[in-house]
C-alpha positions as CSV (number, residue, x, y, z in Angstrom):
1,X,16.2,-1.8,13.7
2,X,12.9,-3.7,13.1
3,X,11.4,-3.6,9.5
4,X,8.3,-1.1,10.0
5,X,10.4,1.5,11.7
6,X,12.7,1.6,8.8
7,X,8.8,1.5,6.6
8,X,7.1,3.7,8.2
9,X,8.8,7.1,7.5
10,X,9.4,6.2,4.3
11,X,5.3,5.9,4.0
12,X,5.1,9.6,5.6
13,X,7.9,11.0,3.5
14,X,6.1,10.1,0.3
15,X,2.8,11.4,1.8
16,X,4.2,14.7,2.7
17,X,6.0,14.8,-0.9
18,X,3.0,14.0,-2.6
19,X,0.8,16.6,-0.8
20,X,3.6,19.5,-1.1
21,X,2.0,19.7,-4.5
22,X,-1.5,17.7,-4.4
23,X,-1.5,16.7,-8.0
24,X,-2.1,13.4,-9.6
25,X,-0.1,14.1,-12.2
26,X,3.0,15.5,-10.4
27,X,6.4,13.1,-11.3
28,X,7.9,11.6,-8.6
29,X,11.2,12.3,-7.7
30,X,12.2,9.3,-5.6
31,X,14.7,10.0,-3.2
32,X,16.3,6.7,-2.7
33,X,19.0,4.8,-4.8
34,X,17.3,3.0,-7.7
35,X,16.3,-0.5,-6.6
36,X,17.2,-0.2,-2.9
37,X,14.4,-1.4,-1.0
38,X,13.5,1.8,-0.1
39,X,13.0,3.2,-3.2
40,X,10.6,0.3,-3.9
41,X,8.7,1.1,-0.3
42,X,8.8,4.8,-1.7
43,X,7.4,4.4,-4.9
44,X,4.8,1.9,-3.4
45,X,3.3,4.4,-1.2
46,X,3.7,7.4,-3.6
47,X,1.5,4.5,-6.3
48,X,-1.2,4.6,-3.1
49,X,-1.2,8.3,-2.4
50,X,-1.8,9.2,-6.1
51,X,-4.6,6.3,-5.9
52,X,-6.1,7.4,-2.9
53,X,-6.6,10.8,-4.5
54,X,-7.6,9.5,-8.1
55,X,-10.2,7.9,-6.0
56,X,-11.3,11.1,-4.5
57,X,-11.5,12.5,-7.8
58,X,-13.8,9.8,-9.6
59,X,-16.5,10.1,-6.5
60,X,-17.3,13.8,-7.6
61,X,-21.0,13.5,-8.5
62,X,-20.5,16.1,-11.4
63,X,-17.4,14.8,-12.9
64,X,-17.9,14.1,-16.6
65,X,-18.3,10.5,-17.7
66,X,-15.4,10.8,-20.3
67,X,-13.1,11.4,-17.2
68,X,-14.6,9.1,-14.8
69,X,-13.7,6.6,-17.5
70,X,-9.9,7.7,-18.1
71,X,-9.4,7.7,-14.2
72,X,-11.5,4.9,-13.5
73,X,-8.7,3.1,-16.5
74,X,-6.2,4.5,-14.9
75,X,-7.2,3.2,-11.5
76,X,-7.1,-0.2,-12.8
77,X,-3.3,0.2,-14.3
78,X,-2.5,1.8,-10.7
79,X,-3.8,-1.5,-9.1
80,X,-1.8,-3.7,-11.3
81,X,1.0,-1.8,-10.5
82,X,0.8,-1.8,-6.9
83,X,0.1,-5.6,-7.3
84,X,3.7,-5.8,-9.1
85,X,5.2,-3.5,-6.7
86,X,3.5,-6.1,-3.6
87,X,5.1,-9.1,-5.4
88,X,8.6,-7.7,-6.3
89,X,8.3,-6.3,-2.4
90,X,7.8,-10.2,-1.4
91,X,10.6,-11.4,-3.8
92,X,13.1,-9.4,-2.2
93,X,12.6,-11.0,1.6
94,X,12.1,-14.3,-0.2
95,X,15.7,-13.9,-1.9
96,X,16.8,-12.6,1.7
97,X,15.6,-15.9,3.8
98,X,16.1,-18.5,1.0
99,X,19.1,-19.9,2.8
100,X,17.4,-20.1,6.3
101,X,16.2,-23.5,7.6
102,X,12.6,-23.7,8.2
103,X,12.3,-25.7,11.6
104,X,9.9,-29.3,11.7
105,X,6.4,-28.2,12.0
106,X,6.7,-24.2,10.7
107,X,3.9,-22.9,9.4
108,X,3.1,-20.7,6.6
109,X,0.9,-17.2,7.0
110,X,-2.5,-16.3,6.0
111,X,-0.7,-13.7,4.2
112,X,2.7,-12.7,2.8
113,X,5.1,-9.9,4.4
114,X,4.0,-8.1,1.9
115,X,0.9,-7.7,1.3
116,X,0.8,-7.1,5.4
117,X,3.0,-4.1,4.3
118,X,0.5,-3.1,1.6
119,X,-1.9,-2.5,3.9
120,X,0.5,-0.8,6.5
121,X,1.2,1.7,4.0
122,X,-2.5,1.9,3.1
123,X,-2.9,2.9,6.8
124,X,-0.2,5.5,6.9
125,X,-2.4,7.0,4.3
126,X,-5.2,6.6,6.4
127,X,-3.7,8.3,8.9
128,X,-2.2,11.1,7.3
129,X,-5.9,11.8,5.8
130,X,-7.8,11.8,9.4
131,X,-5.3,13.9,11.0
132,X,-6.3,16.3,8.3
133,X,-9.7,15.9,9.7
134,X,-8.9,17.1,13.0
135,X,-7.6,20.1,11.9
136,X,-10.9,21.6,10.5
137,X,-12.3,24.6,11.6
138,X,-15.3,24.4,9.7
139,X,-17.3,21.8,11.5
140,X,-18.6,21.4,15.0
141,X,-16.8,19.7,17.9
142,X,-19.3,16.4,17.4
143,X,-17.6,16.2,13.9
144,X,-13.8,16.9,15.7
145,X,-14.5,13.9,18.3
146,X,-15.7,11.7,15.9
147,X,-12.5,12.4,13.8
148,X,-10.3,12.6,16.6
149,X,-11.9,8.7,17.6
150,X,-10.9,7.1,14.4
151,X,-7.6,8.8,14.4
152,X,-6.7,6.7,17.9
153,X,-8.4,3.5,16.2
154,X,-6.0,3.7,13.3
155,X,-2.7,4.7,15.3
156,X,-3.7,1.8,17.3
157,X,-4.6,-0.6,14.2
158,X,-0.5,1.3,13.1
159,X,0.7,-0.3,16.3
160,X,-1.1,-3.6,16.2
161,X,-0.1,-4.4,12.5
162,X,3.7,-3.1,12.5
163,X,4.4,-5.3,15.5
164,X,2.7,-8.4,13.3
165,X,4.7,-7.4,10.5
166,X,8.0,-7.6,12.7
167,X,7.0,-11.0,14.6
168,X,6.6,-12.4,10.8
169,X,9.9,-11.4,9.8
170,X,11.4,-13.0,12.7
171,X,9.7,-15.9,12.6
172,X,10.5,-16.2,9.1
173,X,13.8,-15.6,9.7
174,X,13.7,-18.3,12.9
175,X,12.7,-20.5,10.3
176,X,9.5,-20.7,12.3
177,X,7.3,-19.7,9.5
178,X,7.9,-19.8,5.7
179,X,6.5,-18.3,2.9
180,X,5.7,-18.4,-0.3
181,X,5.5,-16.1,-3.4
182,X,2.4,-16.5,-5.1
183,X,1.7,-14.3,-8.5
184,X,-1.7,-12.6,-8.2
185,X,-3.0,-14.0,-12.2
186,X,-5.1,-11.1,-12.0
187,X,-7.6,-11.8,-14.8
188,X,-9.3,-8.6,-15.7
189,X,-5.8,-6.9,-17.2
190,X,-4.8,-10.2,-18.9
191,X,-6.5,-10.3,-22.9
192,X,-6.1,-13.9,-22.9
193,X,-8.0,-14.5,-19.3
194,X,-10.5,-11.7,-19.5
195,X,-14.0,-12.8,-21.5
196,X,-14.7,-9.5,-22.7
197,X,-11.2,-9.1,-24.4
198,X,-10.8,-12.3,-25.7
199,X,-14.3,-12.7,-27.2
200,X,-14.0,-9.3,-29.1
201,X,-13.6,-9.7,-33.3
């Protein structure tokens, strides 16, 4: 079975989880054995759906600064998170084609598996949130096309970047392409990186 149709439902089972209850704040219950791959893909996409919605929240033009400031801090711990999730995600297929030999003249990819997956579950998200659209009855039909539009754009962007993700893999796996793990040294989190932080008495 190729990678993304293992992903995918995973993606649309934390979706439909998160949304049986719509809260930020609602625990996960991941369904999956403890460090099994697809308890990591769960947990990265339950990480976006919560973000997606903290997001939501923070754009409410009467929201009080106090709390714009909690969720915008929690935002920022979400993205370092998901950043973590992205490289333990790319740690496991690098542990999984370590032993493969990478062919004279393979090249490497503009991007990990990974972070291709990051954004596939992203879109899944995407998805989920414009088929909502198209289920309104309170706007006109120009509103329903437009929705209805962007919904085929993204299920085709779904098709386009699974079957990317899967030719990786295999190349990777050919020893066609390699990769290579790279730590994202985000400097805003880090005291010792981050101006404001360091130059505070």
């Amino acid at each position: 079975m190729k990678f993304t149709t293992r992903a995918f439902p995973i993606f649309e089972q934390a979706i439909a989880d998160y949304h049986r209850h719509d809260d930020v704040d609602f625990p996960i219950a991941n369904p999956y054995p403890a460090q099994s791959l697809e308890s990591i893909l769960y947990l990265k996409n339950w990480i976006d759906t919560v973000q997606w919605h903290l997001e939501d929240i923070i754009r409410n033009p009467e929201i009080d600064a106090a709390e714009a400031l909690m969720i915008k801090r929690r935002i920022d711990k979400s993205n370092q998170d998901r950043t973590d999730l992205v490289e333990l995600i790319d740690s496991y297929f690098w542990d999984q084609y370590k032993d493969v030999s990478v062919k004279s003249g393979a090249t490497i990819n503009t991007e990990s598996p990974a972070w291709a997956i990051d954004r596939l579950s992203i879109l899944a998200l995407k998805i989920h949130h414009m088929e909502q659209e198209t289920l309104r009855k309170d706007v006109d039909a120009a509103h329903h096309d437009s929705v209805v539009a962007k919904l085929n754009v993204l299920l085709e962007q779904r098709a386009d970047l699974s079957t990317a993700i899967d030719q990786l893999l295999e190349a990777i796996e050919a020893g066609e392409k390699y990769m290579k793990v790279y730590k994202q040294m985000k400097m805003y989190n880090d005291p010792a990186l981050n101006p404001v932080l360091y130059g505070k008495k």
